[in-house]
Rosetta silent file (secondary structure, phi, psi, omega in degrees, C-alpha in Angstrom):
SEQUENCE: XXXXXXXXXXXXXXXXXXXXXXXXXXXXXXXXXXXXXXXXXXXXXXXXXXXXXXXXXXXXXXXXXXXXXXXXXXXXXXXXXXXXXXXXXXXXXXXXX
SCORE:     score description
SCORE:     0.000 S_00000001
   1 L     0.000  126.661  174.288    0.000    0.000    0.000 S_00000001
   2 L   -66.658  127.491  179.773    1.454    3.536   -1.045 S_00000001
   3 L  -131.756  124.660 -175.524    1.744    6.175    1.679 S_00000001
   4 L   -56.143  111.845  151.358    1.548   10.073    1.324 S_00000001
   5 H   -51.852  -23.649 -148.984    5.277   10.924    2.296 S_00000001
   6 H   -97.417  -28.253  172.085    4.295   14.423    2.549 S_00000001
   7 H   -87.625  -20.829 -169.902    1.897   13.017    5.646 S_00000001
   8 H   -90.690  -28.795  163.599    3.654   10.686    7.166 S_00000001
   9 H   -75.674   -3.430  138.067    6.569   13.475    7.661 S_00000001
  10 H   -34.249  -59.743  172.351    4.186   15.609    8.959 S_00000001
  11 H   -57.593  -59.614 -154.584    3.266   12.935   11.442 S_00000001
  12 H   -64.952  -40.613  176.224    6.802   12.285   12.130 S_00000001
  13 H   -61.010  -38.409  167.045    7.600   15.855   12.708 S_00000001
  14 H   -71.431  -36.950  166.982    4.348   16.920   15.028 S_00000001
  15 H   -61.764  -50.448  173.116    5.811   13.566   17.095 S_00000001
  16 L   -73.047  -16.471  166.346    9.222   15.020   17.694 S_00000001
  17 L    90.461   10.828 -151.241    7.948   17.962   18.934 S_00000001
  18 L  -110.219  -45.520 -171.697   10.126   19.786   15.968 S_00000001
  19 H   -56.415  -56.942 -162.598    7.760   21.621   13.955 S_00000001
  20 H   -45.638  -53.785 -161.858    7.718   24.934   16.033 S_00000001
  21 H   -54.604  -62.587  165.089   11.441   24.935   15.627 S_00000001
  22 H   -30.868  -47.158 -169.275   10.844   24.489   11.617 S_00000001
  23 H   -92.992    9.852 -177.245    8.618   27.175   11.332 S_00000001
  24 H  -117.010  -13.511  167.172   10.683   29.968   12.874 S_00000001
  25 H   -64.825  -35.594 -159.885   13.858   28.693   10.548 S_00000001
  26 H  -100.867    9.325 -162.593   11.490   29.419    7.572 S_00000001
  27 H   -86.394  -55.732 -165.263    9.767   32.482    9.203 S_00000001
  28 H   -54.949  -48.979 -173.061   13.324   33.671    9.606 S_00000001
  29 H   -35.934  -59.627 -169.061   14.553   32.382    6.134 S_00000001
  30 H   -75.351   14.285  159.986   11.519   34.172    4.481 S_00000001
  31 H   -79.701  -41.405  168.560   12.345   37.480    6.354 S_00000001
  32 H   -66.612  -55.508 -177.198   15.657   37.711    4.280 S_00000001
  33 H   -56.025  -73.971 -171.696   14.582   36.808    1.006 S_00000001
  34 H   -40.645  -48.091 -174.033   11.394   39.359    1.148 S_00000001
  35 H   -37.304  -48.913 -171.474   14.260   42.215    2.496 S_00000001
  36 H   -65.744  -22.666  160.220   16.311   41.988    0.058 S_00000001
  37 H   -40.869  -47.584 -165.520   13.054   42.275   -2.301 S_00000001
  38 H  -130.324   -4.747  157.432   12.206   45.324   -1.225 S_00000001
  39 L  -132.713  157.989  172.114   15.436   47.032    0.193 S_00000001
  40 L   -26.165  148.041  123.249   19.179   47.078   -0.927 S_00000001
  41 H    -9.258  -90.997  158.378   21.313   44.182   -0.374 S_00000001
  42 H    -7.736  -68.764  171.570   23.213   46.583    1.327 S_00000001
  43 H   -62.915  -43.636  170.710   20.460   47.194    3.773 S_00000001
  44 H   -32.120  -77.320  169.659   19.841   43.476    4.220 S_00000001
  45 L   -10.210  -30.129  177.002   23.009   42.873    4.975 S_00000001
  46 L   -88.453  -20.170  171.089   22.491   44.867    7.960 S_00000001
  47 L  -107.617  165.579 -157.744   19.478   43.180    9.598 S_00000001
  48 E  -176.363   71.626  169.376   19.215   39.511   11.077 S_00000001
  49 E   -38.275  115.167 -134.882   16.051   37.637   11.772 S_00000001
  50 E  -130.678  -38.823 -158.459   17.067   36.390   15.286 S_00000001
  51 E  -174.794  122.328 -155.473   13.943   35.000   16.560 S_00000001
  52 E  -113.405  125.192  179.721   10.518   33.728   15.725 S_00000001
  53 L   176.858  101.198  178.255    7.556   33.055   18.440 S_00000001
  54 L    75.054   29.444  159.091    3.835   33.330   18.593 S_00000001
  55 L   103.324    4.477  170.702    3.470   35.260   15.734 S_00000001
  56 E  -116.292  130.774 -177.059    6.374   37.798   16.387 S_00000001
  57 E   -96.652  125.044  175.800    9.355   37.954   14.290 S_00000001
  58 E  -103.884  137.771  154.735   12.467   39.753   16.387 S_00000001
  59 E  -126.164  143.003  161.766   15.105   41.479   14.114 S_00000001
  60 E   -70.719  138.231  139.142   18.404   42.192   14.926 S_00000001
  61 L  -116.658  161.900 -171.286   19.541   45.952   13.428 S_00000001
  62 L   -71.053  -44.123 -151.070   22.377   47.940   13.289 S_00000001
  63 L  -147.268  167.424 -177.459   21.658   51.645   14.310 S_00000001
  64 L  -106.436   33.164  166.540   18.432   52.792   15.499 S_00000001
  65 L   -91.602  -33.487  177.294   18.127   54.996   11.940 S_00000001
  66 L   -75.327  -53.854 -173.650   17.547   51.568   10.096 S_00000001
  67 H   -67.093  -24.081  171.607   15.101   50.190   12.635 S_00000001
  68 H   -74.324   -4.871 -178.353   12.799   53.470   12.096 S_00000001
  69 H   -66.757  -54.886 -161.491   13.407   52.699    8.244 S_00000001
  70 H  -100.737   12.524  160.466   11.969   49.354    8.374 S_00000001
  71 H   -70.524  -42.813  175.645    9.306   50.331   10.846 S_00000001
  72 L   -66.097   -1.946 -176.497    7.795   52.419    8.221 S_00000001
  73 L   -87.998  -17.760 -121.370    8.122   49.473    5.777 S_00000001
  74 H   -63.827  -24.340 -155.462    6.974   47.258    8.406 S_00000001
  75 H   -60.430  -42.306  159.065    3.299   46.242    7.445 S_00000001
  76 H   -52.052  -26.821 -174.530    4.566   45.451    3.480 S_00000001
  77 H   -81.763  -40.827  178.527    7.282   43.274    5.043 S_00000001
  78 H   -81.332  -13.740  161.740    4.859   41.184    7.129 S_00000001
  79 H   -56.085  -61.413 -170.234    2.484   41.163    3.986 S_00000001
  80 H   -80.873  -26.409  173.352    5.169   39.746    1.943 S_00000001
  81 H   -67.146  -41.230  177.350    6.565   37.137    4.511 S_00000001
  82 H   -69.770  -59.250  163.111    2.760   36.262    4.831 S_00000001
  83 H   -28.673  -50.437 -153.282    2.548   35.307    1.282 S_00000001
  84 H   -62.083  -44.555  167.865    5.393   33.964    1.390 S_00000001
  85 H   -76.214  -10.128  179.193    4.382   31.179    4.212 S_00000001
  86 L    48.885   23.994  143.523    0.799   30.806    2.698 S_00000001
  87 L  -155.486 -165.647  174.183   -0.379   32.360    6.128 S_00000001
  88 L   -61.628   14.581 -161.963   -1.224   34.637    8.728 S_00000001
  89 L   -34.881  -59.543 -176.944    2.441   33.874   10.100 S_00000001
  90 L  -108.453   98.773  172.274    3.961   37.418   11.109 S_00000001
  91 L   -79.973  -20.053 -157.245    1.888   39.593   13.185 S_00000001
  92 E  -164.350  129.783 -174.830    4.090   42.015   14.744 S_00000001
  93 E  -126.201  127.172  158.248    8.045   42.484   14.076 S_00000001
  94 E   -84.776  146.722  151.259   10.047   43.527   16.737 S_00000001
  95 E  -104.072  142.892 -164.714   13.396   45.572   16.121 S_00000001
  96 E  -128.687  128.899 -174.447   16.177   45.168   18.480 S_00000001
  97 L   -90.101    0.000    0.000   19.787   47.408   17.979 S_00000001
């Protein structure tokens, strides 16, 4: 009998207790990718998705001139990170200097 791989790691993954941990690697992943989307390199480069939890993404920033930068960006950046995750992922992004 043929078994959905896609479910049974699912299963296996919800068992270890693992998933949470998964979904703030790809929360974080898909905070870089959108940045760089929508700001410099440059400016990426400068930021560091540090922590993921209960629907808040903490970034690391350099100066506190950057973090008022991407406060005004902030509501397109959790728009595109929501897309990105194919939910309601990022409610609130902290910045931290």
């Amino acid at each position: 009998m043929l078994h959905s791989i896609s479910g049974d790691l699912k299963k296996s993954i919800s068992k270890a207790g693992i998933s949470r941990e998964i979904e703030a690697f790809q929360v974080c992943d898909f905070w870089q990718k959108t940045i760089k989307g929508i700001f410099t390199e440059e400016i990426a480069d400068k930021t560091q998705a540090i922590k993921y939890k209960n629907g808040t993404l903490t970034v690391a920033v350099l100066n506190s001139v950057l973090a008022q930068e991407l406060k005004f960006k902030e509501e397109e950046i959790k728009e595109e990170i929501n897309k990105k995750a194919k939910y309601n992922a990022v409610r609130k992004i902290r910045f931290e200097i």
